[in-house]
ROLO-532133 format. One line per field, with one value per residue: residue in one letter; x, y, z of N, C-alpha, C in turn. Coordinates in steps of 0.02 Angstrom, whole numbers, plus 50000, padded with zeros to 5 digits. Last residue first. Example, Ala and Ser with C-alpha at 12.3 -4.5 7.8 and 13.67 -1.06 7.14 Angstrom:
type: c(S	A);
n.east: c(50642	50660);
n.north: c(49888	49716);
n.up: c(50354	50390);
ca.east: c(50684	50615);
ca.north: c(49947	49775);
ca.up: c(50357	50390);
c.east: c(50645	50660);
c.north: c(50002	49835);
c.up: c(50394	50390);
***
This chain:
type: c(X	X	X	X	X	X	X	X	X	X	X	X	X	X	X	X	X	X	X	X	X	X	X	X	X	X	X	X	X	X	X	X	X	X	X	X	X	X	X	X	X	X	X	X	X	X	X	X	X	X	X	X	X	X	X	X	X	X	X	X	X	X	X	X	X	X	X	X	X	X	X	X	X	X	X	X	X	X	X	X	X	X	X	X	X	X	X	X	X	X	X	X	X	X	X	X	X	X	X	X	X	X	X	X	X	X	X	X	X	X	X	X	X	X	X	X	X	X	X	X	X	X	X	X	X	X	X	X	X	X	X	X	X	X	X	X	X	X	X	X	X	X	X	X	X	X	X	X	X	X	X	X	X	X	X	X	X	X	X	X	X	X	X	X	X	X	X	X	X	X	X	X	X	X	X	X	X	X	X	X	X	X	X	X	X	X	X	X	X	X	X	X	X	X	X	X	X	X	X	X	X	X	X	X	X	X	X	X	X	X	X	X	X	X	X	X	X	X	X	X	X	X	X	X	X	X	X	X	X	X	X	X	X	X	X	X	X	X	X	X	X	X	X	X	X	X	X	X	X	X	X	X	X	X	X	X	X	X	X	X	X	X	X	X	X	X	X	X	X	X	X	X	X	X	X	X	X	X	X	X	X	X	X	X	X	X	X	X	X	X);
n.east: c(48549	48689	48770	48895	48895	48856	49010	49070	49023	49120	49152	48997	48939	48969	48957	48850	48807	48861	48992	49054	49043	49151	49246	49286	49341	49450	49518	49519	49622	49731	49714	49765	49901	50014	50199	50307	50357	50379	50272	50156	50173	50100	49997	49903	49911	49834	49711	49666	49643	49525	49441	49423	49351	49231	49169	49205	49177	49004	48842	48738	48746	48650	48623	48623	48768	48815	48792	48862	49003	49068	49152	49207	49263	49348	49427	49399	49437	49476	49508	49394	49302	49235	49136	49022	48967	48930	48853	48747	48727	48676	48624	48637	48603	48681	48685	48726	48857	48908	48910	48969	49109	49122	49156	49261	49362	49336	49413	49530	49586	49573	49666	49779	49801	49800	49927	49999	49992	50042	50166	50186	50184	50275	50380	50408	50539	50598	50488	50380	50310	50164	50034	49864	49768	49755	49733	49846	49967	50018	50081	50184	50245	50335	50452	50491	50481	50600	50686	50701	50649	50468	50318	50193	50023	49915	49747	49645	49534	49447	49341	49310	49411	49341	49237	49292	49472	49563	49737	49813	49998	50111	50246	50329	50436	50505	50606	50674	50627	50689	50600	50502	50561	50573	50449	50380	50424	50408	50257	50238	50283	50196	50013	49917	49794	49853	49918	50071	50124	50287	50344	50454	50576	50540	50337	50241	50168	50199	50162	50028	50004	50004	50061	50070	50112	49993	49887	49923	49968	49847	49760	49857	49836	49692	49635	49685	49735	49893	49945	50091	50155	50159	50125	50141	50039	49930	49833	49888	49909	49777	49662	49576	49555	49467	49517	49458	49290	49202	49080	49125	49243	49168	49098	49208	49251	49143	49136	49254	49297	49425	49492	49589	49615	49705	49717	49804	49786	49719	49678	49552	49531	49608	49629	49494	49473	49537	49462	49332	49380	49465	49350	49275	49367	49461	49624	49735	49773	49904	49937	50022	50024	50042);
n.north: c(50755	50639	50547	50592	50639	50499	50468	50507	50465	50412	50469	50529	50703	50828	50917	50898	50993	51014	51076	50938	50893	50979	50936	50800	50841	50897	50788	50709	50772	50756	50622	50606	50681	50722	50711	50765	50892	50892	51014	50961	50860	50948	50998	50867	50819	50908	50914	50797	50811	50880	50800	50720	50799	50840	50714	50586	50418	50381	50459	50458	50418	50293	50257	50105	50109	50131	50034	49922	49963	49948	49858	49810	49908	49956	49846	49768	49669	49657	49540	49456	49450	49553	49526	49452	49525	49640	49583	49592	49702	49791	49700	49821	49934	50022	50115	50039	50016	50167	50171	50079	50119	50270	50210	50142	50254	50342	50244	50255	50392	50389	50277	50338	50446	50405	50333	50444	50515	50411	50429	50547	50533	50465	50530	50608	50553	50423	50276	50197	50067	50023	49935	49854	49874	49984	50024	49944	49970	50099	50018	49960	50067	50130	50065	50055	50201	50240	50171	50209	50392	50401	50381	50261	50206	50093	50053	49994	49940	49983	49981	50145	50139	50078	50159	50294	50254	50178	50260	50378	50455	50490	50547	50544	50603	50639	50776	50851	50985	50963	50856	50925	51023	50914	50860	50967	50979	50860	50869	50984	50916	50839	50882	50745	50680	50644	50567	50586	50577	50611	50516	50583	50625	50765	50782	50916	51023	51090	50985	51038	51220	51347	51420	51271	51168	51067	51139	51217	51129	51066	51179	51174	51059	50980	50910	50772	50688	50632	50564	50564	50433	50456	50618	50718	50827	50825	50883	51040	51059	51059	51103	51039	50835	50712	50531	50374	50316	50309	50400	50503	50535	50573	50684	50758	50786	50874	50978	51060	51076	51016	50883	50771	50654	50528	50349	50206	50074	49939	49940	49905	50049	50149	50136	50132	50279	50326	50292	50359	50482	50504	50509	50610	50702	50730	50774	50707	50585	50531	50398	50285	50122	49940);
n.up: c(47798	47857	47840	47868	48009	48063	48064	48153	48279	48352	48469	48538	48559	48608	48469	48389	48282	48175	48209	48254	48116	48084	48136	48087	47962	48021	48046	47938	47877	47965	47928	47788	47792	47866	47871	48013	48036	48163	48187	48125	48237	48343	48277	48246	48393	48442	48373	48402	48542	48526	48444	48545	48641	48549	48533	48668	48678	48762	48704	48597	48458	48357	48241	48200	48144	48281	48360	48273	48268	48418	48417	48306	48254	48350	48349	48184	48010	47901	47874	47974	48037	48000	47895	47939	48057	47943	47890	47963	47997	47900	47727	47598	47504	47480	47587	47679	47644	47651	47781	47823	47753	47841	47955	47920	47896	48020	48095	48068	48058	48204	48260	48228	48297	48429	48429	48413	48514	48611	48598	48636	48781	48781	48771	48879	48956	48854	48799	48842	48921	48959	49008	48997	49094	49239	49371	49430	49368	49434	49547	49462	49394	49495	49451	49334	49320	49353	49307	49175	49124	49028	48974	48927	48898	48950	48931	49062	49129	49233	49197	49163	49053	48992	48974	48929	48830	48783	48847	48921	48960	49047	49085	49255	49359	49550	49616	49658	49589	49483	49433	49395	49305	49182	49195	49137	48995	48947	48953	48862	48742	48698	48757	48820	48918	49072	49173	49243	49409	49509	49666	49771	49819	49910	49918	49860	49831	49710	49629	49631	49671	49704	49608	49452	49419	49422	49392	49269	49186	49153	49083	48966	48918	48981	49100	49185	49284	49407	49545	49643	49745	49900	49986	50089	49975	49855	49897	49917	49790	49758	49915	49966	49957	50043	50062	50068	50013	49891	49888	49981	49881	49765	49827	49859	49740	49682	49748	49704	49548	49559	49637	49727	49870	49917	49980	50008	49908	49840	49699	49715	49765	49744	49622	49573	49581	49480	49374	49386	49373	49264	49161	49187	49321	49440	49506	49554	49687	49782	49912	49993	49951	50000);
ca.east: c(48518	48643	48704	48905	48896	48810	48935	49080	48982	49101	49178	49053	48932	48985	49008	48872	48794	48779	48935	49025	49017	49073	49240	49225	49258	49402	49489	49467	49553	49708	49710	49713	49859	49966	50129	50248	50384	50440	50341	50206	50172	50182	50039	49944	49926	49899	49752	49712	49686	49573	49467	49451	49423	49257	49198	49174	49230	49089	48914	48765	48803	48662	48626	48558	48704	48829	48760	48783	48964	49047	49110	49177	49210	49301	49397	49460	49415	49450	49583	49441	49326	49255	49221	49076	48976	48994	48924	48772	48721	48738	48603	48646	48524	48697	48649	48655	48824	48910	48866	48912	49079	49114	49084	49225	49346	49319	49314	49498	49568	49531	49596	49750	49793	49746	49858	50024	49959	49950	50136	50205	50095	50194	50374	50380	50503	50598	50555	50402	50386	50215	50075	49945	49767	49765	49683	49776	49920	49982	50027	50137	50223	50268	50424	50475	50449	50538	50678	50674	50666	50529	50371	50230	50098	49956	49826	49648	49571	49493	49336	49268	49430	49397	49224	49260	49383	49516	49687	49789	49923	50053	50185	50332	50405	50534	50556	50707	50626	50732	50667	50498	50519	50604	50518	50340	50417	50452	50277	50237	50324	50259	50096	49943	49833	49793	49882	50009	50130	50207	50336	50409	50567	50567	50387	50256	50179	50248	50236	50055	50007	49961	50088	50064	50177	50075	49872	49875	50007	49898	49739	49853	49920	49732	49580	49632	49684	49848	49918	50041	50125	50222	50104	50163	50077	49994	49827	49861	49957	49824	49706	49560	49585	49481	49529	49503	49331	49273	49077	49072	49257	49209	49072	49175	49311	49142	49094	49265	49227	49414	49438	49578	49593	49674	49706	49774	49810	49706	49765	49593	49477	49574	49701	49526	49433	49554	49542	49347	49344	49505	49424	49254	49331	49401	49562	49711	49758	49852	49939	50006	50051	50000);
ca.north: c(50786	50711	50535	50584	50686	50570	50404	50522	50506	50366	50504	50474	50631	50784	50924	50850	50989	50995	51116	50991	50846	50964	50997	50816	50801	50945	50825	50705	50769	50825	50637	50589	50725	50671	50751	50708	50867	50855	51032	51034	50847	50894	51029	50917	50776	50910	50950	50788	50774	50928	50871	50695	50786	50885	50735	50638	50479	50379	50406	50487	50424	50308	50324	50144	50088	50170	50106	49912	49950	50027	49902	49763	49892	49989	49851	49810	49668	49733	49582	49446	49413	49580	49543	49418	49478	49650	49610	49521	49648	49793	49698	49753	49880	49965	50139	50032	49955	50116	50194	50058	50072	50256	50249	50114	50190	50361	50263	50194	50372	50447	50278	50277	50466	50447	50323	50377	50536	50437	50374	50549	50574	50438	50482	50660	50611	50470	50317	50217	50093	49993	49961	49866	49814	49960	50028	49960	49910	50082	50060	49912	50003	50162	50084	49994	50173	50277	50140	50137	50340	50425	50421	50314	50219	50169	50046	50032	49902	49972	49931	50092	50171	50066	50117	50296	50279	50137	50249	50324	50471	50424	50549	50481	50597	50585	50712	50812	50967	51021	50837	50887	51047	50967	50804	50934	51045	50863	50828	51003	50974	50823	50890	50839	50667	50679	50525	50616	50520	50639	50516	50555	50546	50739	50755	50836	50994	51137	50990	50977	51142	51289	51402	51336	51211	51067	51092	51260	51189	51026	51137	51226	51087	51010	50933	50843	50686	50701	50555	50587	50444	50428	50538	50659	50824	50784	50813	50990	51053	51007	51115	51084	50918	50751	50604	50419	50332	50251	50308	50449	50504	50508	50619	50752	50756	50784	50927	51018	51050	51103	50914	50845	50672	50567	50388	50273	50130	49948	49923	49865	49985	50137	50135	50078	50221	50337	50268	50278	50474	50534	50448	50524	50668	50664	50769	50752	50598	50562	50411	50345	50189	50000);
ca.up: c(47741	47833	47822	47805	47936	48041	48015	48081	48255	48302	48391	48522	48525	48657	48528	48384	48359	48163	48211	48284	48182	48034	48154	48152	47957	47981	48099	47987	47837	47939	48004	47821	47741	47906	47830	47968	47968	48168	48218	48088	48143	48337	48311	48179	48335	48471	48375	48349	48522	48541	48405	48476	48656	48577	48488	48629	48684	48740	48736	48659	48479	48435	48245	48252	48127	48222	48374	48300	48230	48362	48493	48344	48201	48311	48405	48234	48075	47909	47876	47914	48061	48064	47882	47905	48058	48006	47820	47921	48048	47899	47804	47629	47542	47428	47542	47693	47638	47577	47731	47847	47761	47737	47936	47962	47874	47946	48123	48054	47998	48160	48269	48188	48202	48405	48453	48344	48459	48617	48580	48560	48729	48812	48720	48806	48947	48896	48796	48757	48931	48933	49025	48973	49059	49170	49350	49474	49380	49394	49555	49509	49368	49494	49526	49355	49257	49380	49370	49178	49134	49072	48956	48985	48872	48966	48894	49020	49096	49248	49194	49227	49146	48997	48985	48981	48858	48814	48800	48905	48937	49061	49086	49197	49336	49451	49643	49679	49680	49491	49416	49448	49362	49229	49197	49191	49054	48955	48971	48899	48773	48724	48731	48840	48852	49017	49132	49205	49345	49479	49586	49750	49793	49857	49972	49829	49896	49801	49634	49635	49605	49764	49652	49480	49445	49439	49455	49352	49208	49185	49160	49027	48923	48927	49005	49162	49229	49353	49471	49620	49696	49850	49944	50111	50048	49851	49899	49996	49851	49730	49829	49944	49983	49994	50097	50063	50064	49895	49889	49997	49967	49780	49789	49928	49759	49651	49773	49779	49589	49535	49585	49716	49787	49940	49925	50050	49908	49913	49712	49684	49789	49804	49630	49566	49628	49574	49404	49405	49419	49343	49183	49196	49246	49442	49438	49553	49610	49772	49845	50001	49953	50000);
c.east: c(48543	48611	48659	48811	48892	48831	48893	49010	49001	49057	49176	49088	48996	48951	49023	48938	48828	48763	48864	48975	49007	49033	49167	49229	49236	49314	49459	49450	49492	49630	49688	49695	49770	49922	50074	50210	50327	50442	50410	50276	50201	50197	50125	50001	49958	49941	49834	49735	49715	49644	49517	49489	49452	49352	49250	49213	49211	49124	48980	48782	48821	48726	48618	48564	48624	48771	48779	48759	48896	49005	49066	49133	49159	49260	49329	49404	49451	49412	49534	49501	49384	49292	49238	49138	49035	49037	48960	48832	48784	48776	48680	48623	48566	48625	48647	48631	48763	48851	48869	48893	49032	49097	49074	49160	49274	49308	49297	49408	49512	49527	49534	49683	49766	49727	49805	49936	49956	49932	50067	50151	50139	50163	50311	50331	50482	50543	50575	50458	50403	50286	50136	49983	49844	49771	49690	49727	49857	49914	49978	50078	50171	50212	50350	50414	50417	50474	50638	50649	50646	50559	50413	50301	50125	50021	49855	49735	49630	49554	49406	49286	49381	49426	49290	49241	49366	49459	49623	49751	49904	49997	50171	50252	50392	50446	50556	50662	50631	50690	50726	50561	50507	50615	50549	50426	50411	50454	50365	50262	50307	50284	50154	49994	49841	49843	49833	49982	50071	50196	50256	50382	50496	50593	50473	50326	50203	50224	50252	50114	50022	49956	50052	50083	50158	50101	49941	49887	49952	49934	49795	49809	49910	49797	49658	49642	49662	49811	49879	50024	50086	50230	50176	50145	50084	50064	49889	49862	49953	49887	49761	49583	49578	49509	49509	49492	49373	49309	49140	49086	49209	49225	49096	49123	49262	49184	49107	49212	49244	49367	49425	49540	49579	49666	49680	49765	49794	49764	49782	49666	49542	49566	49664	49615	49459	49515	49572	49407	49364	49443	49463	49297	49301	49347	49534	49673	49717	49824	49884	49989	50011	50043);
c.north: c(50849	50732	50578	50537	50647	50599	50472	50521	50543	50390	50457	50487	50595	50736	50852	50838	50950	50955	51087	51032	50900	50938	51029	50883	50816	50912	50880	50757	50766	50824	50713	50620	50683	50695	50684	50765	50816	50832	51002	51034	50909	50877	51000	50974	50848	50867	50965	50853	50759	50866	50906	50748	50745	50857	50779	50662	50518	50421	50420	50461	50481	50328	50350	50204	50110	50171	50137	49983	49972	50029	49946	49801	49862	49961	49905	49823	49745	49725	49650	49517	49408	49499	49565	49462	49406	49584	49607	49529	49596	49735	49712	49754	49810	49928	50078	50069	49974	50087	50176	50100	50037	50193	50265	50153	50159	50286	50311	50210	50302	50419	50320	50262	50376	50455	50337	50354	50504	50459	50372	50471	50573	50457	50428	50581	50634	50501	50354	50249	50127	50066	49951	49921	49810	49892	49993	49966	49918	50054	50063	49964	49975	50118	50095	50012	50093	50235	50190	50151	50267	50389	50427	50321	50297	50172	50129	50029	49947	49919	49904	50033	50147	50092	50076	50233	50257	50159	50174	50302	50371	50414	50490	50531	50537	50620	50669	50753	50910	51005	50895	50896	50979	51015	50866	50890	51015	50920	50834	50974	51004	50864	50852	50820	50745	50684	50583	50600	50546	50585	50553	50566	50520	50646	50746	50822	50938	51087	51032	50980	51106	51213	51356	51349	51266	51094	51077	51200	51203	51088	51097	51206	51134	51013	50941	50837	50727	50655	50612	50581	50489	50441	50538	50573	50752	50796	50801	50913	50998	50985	51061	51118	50962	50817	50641	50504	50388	50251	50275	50373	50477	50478	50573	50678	50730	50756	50873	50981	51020	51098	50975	50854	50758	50598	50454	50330	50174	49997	49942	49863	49917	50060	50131	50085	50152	50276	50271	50249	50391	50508	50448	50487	50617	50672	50713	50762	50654	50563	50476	50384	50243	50062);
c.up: c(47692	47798	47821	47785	47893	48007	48014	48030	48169	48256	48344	48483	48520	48608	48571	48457	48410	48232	48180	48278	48216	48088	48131	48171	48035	47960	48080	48028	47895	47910	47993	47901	47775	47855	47846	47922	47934	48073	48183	48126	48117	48251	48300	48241	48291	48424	48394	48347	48467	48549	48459	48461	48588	48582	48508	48587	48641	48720	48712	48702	48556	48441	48316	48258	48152	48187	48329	48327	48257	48315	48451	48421	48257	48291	48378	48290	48128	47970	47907	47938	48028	48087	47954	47926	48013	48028	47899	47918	48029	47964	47852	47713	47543	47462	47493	47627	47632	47576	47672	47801	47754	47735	47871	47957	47873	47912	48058	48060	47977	48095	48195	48208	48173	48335	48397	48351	48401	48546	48571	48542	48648	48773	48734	48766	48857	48880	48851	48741	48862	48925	48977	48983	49018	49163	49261	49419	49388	49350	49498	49535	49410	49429	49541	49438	49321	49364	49401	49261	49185	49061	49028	48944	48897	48937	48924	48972	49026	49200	49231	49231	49190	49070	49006	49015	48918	48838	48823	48858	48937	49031	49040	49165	49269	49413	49558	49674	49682	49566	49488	49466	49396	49289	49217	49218	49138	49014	49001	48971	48834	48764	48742	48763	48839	48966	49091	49167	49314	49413	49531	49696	49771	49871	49913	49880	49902	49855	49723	49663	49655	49699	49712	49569	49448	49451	49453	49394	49274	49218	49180	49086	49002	48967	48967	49107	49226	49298	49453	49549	49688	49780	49899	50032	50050	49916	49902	49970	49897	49766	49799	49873	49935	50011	50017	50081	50049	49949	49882	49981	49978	49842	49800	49901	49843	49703	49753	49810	49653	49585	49588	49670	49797	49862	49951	49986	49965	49920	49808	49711	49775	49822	49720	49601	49624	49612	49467	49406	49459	49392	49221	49179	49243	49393	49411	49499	49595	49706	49828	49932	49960	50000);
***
């Protein structure tokens, strides 16, 4: 058992804390903007809640971050009631929001300089994934920050895995992210093909989802695609601000991403026919619109 905090209770900062509680039996204390959600969670998991980021991360081994962006990470780390002014040195910040490299790296330095490690940690697996506690984490640091804070981890993932130094988590998130965007395009040119061709799209799934054009997509995604059910799961909103960070790094290192670019202009379409918080399986609507 460790002393552990986590700061920001999303709906993937929600049910990860609760698993680094329940599962990885942790002393857990928590922080949320909203000082009611963080009083939510204590109801139903226990642990402590505190006021500011500071306060959670006093005396813990481990602190974990899930927020929105570059700059919500910046306010709960190194502003001055962040993370970091209350973090003990040896102890390890580990940032599971899918951010920048650069900012990742910012974060390794500033730990680094009060004596404490970092690793960031983006994830992948959605909302359901974090309830299930099964989630993929690809981390950025070095090895023996990496092996240490491995078994905590645990708690709430299904793979873990080691991509480089500082930075080479969220490089891995955005490899992530550009194969997803092109495949759920795939995948919604597809079903629309089929239903405009009058096949049964039940059937067609049933066959080629066992073949080369099989993917977790096709196999979670299909059937509410089809039904034009997309209030759920990972919204459009954080797609579009993940591929943003995608073309960002791309102009920086040179990729030319000419598909990924395409998409994130198809769900910027998603957006304005409302679409903000729909699944980002929600391609399939624009392209059935009137």
């Amino acid at each position: 058992m460790a002393n552990v905090a986590f700061i920001g209770l999303g709906v993937m900062g929600y049910p990860m804390a609760g698993h680094l509680k329940v599962r990885g039996g942790h002393d857990v204390t928590v922080y949320n903007r909203t000082f009611a959600k963080a009083e939510k969670w204590t109801a139903q998991f226990g642990g402590r809640a505190a006021q500011t980021p500071a306060a959670a991360a006093e005396g813990a081994d481990y602190v974990f971050v899930c927020v929105g962006n570059d700059d919500d990470l910046r306010s709960v780390t190194t502003a001055e009631d962040g993370a970091l002014a209350g973090m003990k040195p040896g102890a390890i910040l580990i940032d599971n929001t899918t951010a920048s490299a650069e900012v990742a790296r910012e974060l390794d330095e500033a730990a680094r300089a009060r004596g404490c490690a970092f690793l960031d940690a983006p994830v992948s697996g959605g909302q359901a994934g974090a309830e299930n506690g099964v989630l993929t984490v690809m981390c950025g640091g070095d090895q023996a920050t990496f092996d240490k804070a491995r078994p905590v981890i645990d708690a709430y993932a299904r793979m873990v895995g080691l991509m480089g130094p500082a930075g080479s988590g969220q490089l891995t998130k955005m490899i992530n992210q550009i194969c997803i965007a092109g495949l759920v395009q795939g995948l919604a040119e597809g079903i629309h093909f089929g239903k405009r061709a009058g096949l049964d799209i039940e059937k067609v799934v049933e066959v080629i989802s066992k073949g080369a054009a099989g993917s977790w997509q096709m196999e979670n995604r299909h059937k509410t695609m089809n039904e034009g059910k997309y209030d759920f799961g990972f919204a459009v909103d954080w797609m579009r601000k993940d591929l943003g960070i995608v073309l960002t790094e791309a102009r920086r290192n040179g990729a030319k991403l000419p598909v990924t670019a395409l998409v994130d202009q198809f769900y910027g379409d998603v957006q304005e026919m409302g679409g903000r918080r729909w699944d980002s399986s929600s391609l399939l609507a624009r392209l059935e619109r009137k």
